[in-house]
C-alpha positions, 0 to 999 in steps of 0.5 A, spaced: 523 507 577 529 504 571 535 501 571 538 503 564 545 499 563 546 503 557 541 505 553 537 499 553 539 494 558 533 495 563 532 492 571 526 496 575 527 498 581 525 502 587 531 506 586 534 511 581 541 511 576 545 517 574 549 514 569 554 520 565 552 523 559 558 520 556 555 512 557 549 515 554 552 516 547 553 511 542 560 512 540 562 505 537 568 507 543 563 508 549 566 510 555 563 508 562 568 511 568 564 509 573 562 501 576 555 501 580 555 500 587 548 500 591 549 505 597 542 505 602 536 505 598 540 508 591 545 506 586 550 511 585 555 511 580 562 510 583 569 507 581 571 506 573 571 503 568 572 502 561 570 498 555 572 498 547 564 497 545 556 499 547 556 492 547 561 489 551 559 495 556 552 493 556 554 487 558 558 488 563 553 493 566 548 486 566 553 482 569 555 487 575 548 489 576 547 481 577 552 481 582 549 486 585 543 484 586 543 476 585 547 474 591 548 466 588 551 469 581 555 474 585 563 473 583 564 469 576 570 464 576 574 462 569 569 457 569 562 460 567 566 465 562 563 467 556 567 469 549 564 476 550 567 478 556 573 482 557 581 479 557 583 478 562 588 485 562 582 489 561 577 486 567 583 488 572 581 495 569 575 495 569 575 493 577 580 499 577 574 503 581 571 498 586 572 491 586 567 486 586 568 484 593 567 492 596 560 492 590 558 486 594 558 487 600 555 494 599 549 491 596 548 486 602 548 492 606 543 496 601 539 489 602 539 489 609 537 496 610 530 495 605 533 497 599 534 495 593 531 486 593 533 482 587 526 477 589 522 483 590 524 487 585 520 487 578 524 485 573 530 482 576 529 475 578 528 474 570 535 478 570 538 473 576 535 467 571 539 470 565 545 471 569 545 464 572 549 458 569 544 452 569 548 445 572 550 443 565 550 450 562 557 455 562 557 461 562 558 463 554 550 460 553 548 466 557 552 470 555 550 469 547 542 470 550 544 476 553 549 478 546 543 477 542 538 481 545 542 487 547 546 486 540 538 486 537 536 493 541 544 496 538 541 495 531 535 497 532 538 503 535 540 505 529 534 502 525 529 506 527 523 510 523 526 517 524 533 514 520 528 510 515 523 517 513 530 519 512 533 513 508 526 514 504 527 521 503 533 520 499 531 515 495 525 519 493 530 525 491 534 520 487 529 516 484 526 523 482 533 525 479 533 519 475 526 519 472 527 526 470 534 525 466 531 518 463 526 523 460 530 528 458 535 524 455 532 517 453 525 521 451 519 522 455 513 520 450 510 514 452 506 512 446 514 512 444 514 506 449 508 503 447 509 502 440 516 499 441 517 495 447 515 491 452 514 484 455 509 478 457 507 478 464 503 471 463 500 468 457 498 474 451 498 479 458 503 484 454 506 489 459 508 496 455 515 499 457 514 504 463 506 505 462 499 502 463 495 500 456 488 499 456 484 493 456 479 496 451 472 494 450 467 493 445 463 500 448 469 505 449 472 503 442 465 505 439 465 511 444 473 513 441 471 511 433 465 514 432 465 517 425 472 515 424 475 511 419 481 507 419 484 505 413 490 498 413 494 497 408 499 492 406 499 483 406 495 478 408 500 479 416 496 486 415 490 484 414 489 479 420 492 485 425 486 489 422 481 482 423 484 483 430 483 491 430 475 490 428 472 485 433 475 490 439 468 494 436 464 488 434 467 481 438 463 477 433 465 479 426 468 473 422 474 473 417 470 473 410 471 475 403 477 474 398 484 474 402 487 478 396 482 483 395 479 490 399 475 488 405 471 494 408 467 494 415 462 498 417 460 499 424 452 502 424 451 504 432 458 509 432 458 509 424 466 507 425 469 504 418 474 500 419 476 498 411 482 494 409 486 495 402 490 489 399 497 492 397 502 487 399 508 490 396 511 497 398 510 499 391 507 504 386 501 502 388 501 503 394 504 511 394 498 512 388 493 510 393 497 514 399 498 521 394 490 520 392 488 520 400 492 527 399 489 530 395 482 529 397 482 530 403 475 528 405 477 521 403 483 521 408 482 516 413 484 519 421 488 512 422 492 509 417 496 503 418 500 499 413 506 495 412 509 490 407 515 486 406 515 479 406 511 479 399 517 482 395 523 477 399 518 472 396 516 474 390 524 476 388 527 470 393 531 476 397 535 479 393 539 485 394 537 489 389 529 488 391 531 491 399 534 498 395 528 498 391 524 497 397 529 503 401 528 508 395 520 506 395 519 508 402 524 514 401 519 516 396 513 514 400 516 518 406 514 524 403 507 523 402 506 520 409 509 525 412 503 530 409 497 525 411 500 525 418 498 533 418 491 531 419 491 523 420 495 518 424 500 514 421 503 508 423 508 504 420 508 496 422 515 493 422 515 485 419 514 480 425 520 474 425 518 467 422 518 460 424 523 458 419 523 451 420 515 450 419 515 456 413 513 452 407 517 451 401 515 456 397 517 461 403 524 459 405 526 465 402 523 469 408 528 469 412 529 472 419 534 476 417 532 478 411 526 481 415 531 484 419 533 488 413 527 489 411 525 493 417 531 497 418 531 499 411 524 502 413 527 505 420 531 509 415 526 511 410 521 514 415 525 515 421 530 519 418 534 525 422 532 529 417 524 528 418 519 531 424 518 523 425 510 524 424 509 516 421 510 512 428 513 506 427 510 500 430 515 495 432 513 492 441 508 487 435 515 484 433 518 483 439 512 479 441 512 475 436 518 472 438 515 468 444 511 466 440 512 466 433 513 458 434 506 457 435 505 459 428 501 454 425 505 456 417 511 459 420 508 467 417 502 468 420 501 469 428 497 466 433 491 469 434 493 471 441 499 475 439 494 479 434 490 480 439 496 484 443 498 488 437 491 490 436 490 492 443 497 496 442 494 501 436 488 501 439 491 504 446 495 508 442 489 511 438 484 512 443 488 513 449 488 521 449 480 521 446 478 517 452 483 518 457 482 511 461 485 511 468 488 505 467 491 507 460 497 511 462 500 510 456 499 516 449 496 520 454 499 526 459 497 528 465 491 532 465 492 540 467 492 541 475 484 544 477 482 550 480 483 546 487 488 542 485 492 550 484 490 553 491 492 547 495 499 548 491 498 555 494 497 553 501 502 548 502 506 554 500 504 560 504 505 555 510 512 554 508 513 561 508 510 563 513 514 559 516 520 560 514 519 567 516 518 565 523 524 561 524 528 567 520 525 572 526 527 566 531 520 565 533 519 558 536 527 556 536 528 551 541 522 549 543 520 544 539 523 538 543 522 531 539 520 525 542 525 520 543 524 514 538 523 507 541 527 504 539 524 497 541 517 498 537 520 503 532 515 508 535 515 514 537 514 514 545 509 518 548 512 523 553 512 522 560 508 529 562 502 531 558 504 536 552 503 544 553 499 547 548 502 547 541 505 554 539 504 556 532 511 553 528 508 546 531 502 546 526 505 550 521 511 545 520 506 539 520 503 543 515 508 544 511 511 536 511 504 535 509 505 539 503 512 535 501 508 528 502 503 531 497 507 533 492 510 525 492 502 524 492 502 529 485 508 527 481 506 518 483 498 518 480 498 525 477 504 527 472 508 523 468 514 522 473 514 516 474 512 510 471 506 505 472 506 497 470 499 493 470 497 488 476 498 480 473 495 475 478 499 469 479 498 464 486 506 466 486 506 473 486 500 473 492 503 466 496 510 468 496 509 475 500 503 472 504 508 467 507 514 472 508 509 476 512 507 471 516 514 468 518 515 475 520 510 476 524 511 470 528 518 472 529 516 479 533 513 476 538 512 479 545 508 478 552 503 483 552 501 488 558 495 485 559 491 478 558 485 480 556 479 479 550 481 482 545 486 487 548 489 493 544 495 490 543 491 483 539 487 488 535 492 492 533 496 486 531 489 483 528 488 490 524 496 490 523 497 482 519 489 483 515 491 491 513 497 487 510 495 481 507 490 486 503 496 491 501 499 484 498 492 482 495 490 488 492 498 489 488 498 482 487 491 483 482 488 478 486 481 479 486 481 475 479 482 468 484 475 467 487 477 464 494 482 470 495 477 474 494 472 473 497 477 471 504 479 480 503 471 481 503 472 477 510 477 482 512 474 488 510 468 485 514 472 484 521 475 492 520 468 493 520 466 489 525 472 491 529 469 498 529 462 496 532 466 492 537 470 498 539 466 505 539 460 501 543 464 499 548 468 505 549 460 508 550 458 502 554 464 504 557 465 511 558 459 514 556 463 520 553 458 522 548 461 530 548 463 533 541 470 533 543 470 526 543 466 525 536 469 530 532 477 527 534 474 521 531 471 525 525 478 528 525 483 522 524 478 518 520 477 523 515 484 529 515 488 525 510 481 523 505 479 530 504 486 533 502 487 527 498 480 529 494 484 536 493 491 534 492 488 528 487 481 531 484 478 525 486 471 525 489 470 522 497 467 516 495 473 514 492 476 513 497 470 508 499 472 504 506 473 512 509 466 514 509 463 507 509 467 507 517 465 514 518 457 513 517 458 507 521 461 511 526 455 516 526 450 510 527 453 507 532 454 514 536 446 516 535 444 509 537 448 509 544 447 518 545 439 517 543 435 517 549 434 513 554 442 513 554 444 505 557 451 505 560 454 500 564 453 503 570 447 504 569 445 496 567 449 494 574 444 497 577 438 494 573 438 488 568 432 491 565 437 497 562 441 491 558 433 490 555 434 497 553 440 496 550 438 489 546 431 494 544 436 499 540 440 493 537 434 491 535 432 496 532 438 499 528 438 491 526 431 492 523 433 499 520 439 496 515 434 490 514 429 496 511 435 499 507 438 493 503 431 491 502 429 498 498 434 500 493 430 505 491 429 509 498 436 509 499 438 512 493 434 517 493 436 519 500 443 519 499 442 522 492 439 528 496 444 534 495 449 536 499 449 528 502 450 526 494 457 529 493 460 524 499 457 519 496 455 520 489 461 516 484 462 518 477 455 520 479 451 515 480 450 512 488 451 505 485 458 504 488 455 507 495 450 502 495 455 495 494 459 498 499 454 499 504 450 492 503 456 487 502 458 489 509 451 491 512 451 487 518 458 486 520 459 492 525 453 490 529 455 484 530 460 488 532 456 491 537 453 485 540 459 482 540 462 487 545 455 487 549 455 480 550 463 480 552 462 485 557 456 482 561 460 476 561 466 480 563 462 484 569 459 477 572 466 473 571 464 469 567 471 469 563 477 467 566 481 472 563 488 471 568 495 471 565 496 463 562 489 461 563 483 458 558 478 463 556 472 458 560 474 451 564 477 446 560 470 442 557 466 449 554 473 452 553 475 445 548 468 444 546 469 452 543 475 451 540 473 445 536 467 449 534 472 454 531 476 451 527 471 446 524 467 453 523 472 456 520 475 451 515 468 450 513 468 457 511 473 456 507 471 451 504 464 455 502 469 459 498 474 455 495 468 452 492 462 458 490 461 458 483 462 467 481 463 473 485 455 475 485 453 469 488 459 469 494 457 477 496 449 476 496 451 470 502 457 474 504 454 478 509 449 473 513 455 469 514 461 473 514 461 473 521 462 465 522 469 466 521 470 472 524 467 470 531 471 462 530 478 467 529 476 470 535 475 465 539 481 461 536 485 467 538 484 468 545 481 461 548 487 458 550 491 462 555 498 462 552 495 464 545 492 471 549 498 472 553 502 473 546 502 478 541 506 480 534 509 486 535 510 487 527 503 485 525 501 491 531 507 496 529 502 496 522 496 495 525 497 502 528 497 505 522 493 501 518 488 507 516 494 511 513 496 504 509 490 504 506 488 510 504 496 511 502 496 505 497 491 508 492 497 512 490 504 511 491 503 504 492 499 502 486 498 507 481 492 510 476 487 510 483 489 503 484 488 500 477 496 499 476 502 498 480 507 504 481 514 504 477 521 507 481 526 502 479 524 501 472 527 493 470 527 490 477 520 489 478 522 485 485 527 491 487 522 496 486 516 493 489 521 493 495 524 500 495 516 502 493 514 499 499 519 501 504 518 509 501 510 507 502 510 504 509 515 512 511 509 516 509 504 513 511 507 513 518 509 521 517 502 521 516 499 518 522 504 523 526 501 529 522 494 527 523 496 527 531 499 534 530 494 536 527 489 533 531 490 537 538 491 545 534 484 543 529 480 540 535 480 544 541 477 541 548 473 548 549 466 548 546 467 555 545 473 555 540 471 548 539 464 550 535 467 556 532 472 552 527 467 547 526 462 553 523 469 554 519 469 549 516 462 547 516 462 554 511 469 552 507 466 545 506 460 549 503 464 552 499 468 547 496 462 544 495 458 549 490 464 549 486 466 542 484 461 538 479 462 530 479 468 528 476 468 522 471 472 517 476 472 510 475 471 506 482 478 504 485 479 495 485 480 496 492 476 490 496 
């Protein structure tokens, strides 16, 4: 039994405590009416006491259980008293009930007669220790060690995940408000945000307003301007944008021909025309040119991109009557515009700033200010309120350039860098809504819900329904009974009797909370309610947050409940700080860095790994090969990857490290289920039984072998139909195969890993006690410098392997190396086993939901960017996001353990009934789906 002072402070004992109910609370004026007094083989509540917070109760509490139960700490005189006790007025008050002197002797009473034994009691000789001064100690050191625990548990009393799932719900609920009334009011189309504003990320990484663009390449700009004609107009600043423009199509085009005349470009493959038009003033020549495309309508190019300025300040020396004409012409030549933006695209370049001080001496006149003139007269002109605003005004080149006008080799033309931004900008907003690219948010709106996409709404919904009624006819109310939080781990805490069957409000309700995480799912990666930014690595934005993490988990450290190798609490923890470093890797876009990269392959390798090394011992184990058990684990690896394929229209495969554990798993179950069945009580018998399980690991080895040396075999087996549709991306098996090879060896090193561990431990060859080295002092050092020399080596290998095509083909042969050399580092040394991170084993508890979850509402467009909620603060969006994603990613897991015990029942009747089920719905979904253009997701 427990001793609870409070609700937190706990002393095992032998015996039971009734504390009022009123104690129980957390009033921040918590009453205690009663002292504790010990009455034969009880503690029994007696006497009164009261005290002015939960924490100097608690206190108090500790202090009389330590008088009680510690004779040689039994009174406290004036020396040994801290700053957190009561005054001296209120001790009296406190010892209204039962003075110290009466609690002693009943506890030497209750000792003599084999009661409560503070030696032989769990727990409180470490109490005794808290409680008792040292020679050169005083009371208030003890007391600030007692306050700091105690006022640690108060906080997370308060703190725990139940209040943060509400905290996070709120913010969703406001964050939602405020997107929806920015759009309303600030407007809503992104390719407004593309064209207007943005910033530098890094070195000529431009980062639009609120979207994502597109790094378009030669292949998909081709695809987008096929038999497309692209007409710039305008000066020499026009006639660079379009030299920009036309080596995204053909990389090696050259500026050539005559600055001042017409330069015209064909691409023969898409037959794309992109033809420049020498006009450097916003004149009559320019509106004949325009008026001509108007009434020709087949000479009318789909894109027009024009310009002018800087000629007429120069040729009249800025004067005031040359902007009015410049106003009247653009007035003038709105008109035509406006008709050539019936059928074409039409945009107008806003002048970029100048270096004033490197211009040249016939430029001088060319002033920044003078330009600023200049583009607002042609605001007005085309932009008026007046006009339906078809021309688009092309200004985020200009706010580029003054970050880097400076570089500017004449102080007019712009660095090749921010050219290249500019025409990037137009060509993202010209063929975002052709392409549709998923890493493009900007220019194009979301794409209309699929037919799947329309009953999965319907679903969710009924069961809301449904359950509505059900509670408005008072089925079900007052039976559920929620599990008390842990306030400790933050976790929810198993209960203590086994769960009754649920009723038929539990699964409804898990239903509908899946429903209401589905549609955040929706409105984050499938409308366009919030906004999405683009990755940009740089070591900060990956070292920065690694270090954090880590301090934190050193932080949250805890003696773990058993000292064996690689027990669930150090895999947990394993599981916890790797899930973490690849949620910093992925937002961070640090796969562009070789040697990080190719550390997250070891990581993702070790998960791997971690699943052969557990599902075999667990067979090895406990020989448990029953349908039962498989379809559990079939249950929780893939419920949140299969909705999501509805709810997001993405095919399985995508979310790749989901079937690539899942076909691993059904690997390991045929090896060990496969006749003959070798169980380790079976090998206790017989060594030769550990023959057989070497024959079939051997076996399976030889099989991966066979399959990554024939590409072809194994995309024909996996391209037949239905296997095709799990595996298949953006139709081909490519994806699948890269997947599979990378890490093909890591889960049976896994296995054999588990094998060996298992031998050594049944012949107690390990010391595995509490304190203890793994092997004696000589294997045990020897070991550990193996470790280390073999895990910095790695390293090394990876800090220095040329490209990422090089480092995958090794990858797989000697990932292991420093998978097994952490391992051993880890559990070798007694006090390392003895010790866990709580934090780091919190994650690692949902590290499935993490990963999966990031996709979406973590990152954005399937991994490709970042998700946006706090628009203009990045560092405070990536917190609030984060905090938010951690919140459903549990809620998550807690469903899917809902859910869990109502779709997988222990009966085999029932049992294959559903499985029939759902064999029959999957059939049909799949006989109604085709395969989807997807792109694979930047994941590791």
């Amino acid at each position: 039994m427990e001793i609870r002072a409070g609700i937190h402070s706990t002393v095992s004992c032998n015996s039971s405590l009734a504390l009022p109910k009123k104690f129980k609370t957390t009033n921040s004026y918590t009453y205690l009416r009663n002292a504790l007094v010990v009455v034969g083989s009880d503690i029994v509540v007696v006497g009164q006491c009261r005290t002015r917070t939960l924490l100097t109760c608690e206190l108090y509490v500790i202090q009389l259980l330590s008088s009680l139960l510690c004779p040689q700490s039994a009174s406290m005189d004036e020396e040994t008293q801290g700053p957190y006790e009561e005054k001296e007025e209120e001790k009296e008050d406190v010892q209204e009930g039962v003075p110290y002197r009466m609690a002693a002797e009943a506890a030497a009473a209750a000792s003599d007669s084999g009661g409560v034994n503070a030696r032989t009691v769990p727990g409180v000789p470490e109490l005794c220790a808290a409680s008792r001064p040292s020679g050169c100690c005083h009371g208030g050191e003890k007391m600030a060690v007692l306050a700091y625990s105690l006022g640690k548990r108060e906080i997370n009393q308060y703190f725990n995940i139940k209040n943060a799932k509400l905290i996070s719900s709120v913010l969703v609920v406001l964050l939602l408000l405020f997107h929806t009334a920015s759009r309303y009011y600030g407007g809503s189309d992104t390719c407004d945000w593309l064209l207007s504003s943005g910033r530098y990320l890094g070195e000529n990484v431009w980062q639009p307003y609120g979207c994502m663009m597109h790094k378009y390449k030669s292949t998909d700009s081709k695809s987008c301007l096929a038999d497309k004609r692209v007409a710039f107009v305008g000066d020499s600043r026009i006639r660079q944008l379009s030299y920009s423009f036309t080596k995204i199509i053909d990389p090696e085009r050259k500026e050539e021909g005559n600055k001042h005349e017409d330069i015209p470009f064909h691409e023969d493959s898409s037959s794309a025309n992109l033809d420049f038009f020498w006009y450097p003033e916003a004149n009559d020549s320019m509106k004949e040119r325009l008026r001509s495309w108007t009434q020709d309508r087949s000479s009318t190019p789909d894109v027009i991109v024009l310009g002018a300025a800087a000629w007429s300040i120069k040729l009249h020396s800025g004067s005031s009557e040359t902007l009015q004409q410049y106003r009247v012409n653009l007035t003038a030549m709105a008109v035509t515009l406006e008709r050539l933006a019936e059928d074409a695209e039409v945009y107008w370049v806003l002048q970029d700033p100048v270096n004033e001080e490197a211009l040249s001496g016939d430029r001088k006149m060319i002033t920044n200010h003078q330009l600023e003139l200049y583009n607002e007269a042609a605001a007005d002109a085309l932009n008026g309120s007046k006009r339906s605003a078809r021309v688009k005004l092309l200004a985020a080149t200009r706010q580029a350039a003054m970050e880097t006008i400076v570089q500017s080799s004449d102080g007019l033309h712009l660095p090749q860098g921010t050219l290249n931004v500019g025409a990037m900008i137009l060509m993202n907003a010209v063929c975002n809504k052709r392409t549709r690219p998923i890493d493009g948010s900007c220019c194009q709106g979301p794409r209309p819900p699929s037919l799947l996409q329309k009953l999965a709404a319907c679903v969710f919904l009924g069961c809301a329904l449904v359950l509505l009624g059900l509670h408005a006819m008072g089925y079900g109310r007052h039976r559920h009974r929620p599990v008390p939080p842990d306030v400790e781990s933050l976790e929810e805490r198993k209960p203590t009797t086994a769960p009754g069957p649920p009723g038929l409000t539990a699964p409804l309700q898990a239903l509908c909370r899946m429903g209401v995480i589905m549609a955040y799912f929706y409105l984050c990666d499938r409308a366009d309610t919030f906004m999405k930014e683009q990755k940009f690595y740089t070591h900060a934005t990956f070292f920065v947050p690694l270090v954090y993490v880590v301090v934190l988990g050193l932080f949250f450290n805890e003696s773990t409940k058993e000292t064996k190798l690689l027990n669930r609490e150090q895999t947990d923890e394993w599981k916890g700080w790797m899930q973490l470093v690849i949620l910093i890797y992925h937002i961070s876009g640090a796969s562009v860095f070789l040697p990080v990269y190719m550390h997250v392959r070891v990581l993702v390798a070790a998960y791997l790994f971690q699943t052969g090394y557990g599902h075999f011992s667990f067979f090895w184990l406990k020989g448990d090969f029953g349908l039962y058990r498989v379809c559990q684990v079939l249950f929780r690896l893939n419920f949140l990857v299969l909705v999501l394929c509805v709810v997001m229209d993405r095919p399985y495969q995508f979310y790749y490290f989901v079937p690539l554990v899942t076909f691993w798993f059904v690997i390991i179950y045929a090896t060990m289920a496969l006749w003959p069945q070798v169980l380790q009580k079976r090998a206790n018998g017989s060594g030769m039984w550990h023959l057989g399980i070497l024959t079939k690991l051997l076996g399976l080895l030889l099989l991966i072998c066979y399959f990554a040396n024939s590409e072809g075999f194994f995309q024909s087996l996996f391209s037949v139909w239905p296997i095709s549709k799990l595996f298949e991306l953006d139709g081909s098996i490519h994806e699948w195969w890269f997947r599979w090879k990378l890490d093909r060896f890591a889960v049976i090193h896994g296995m054999m890993f588990a094998f060996i561990y298992l031998v050594l431990q049944k012949s107690q060859g390990m010391l595995e006690g509490r304190g203890e080295a793994l092997f004696s002092a000589t294997i045990s050092n020897l070991l550990l410098c193996l470790s280390v020399v073999s895990f910095m080596a790695y390293s090394i290998w990876a800090s220095s392997c040329k490209n990422k095509t090089e480092c995958n083909e090794m990858h797989p042969y000697i990932s292991v190396v420093q998978i097994l050399a952490f391992i051993l580092i880890r559990n070798i040394p007694g006090y390392a086993r003895s010790v866990y991170s709580s934090f780091f084993s919190w994650f690692g508890k949902i590290s499935l939901e993490l990963f999966i979850c990031q996709y979406h509402i973590w990152l954005a467009a399937d991994t490709k960017g970042i998700l946006v909620l706090i628009p203009g603060f990045p560092s405070l969006n990536i917190l609030v996001s984060t905090f938010v994603f951690v919140c459903v990613a549990h809620e998550i897991s807690l469903i899917t353990n809902d859910l869990a015990l109502v779709a997988i029942p222990k009966e085999t009747g029932p049992l294959l009934k559903r499985l029939a089920g759902a064999g029959g719905l999957a059939l049909m979904v799949l006989l109604t789906t085709g395969t989807g253009s997807v792109t694979a997701p930047g994941a590791a």
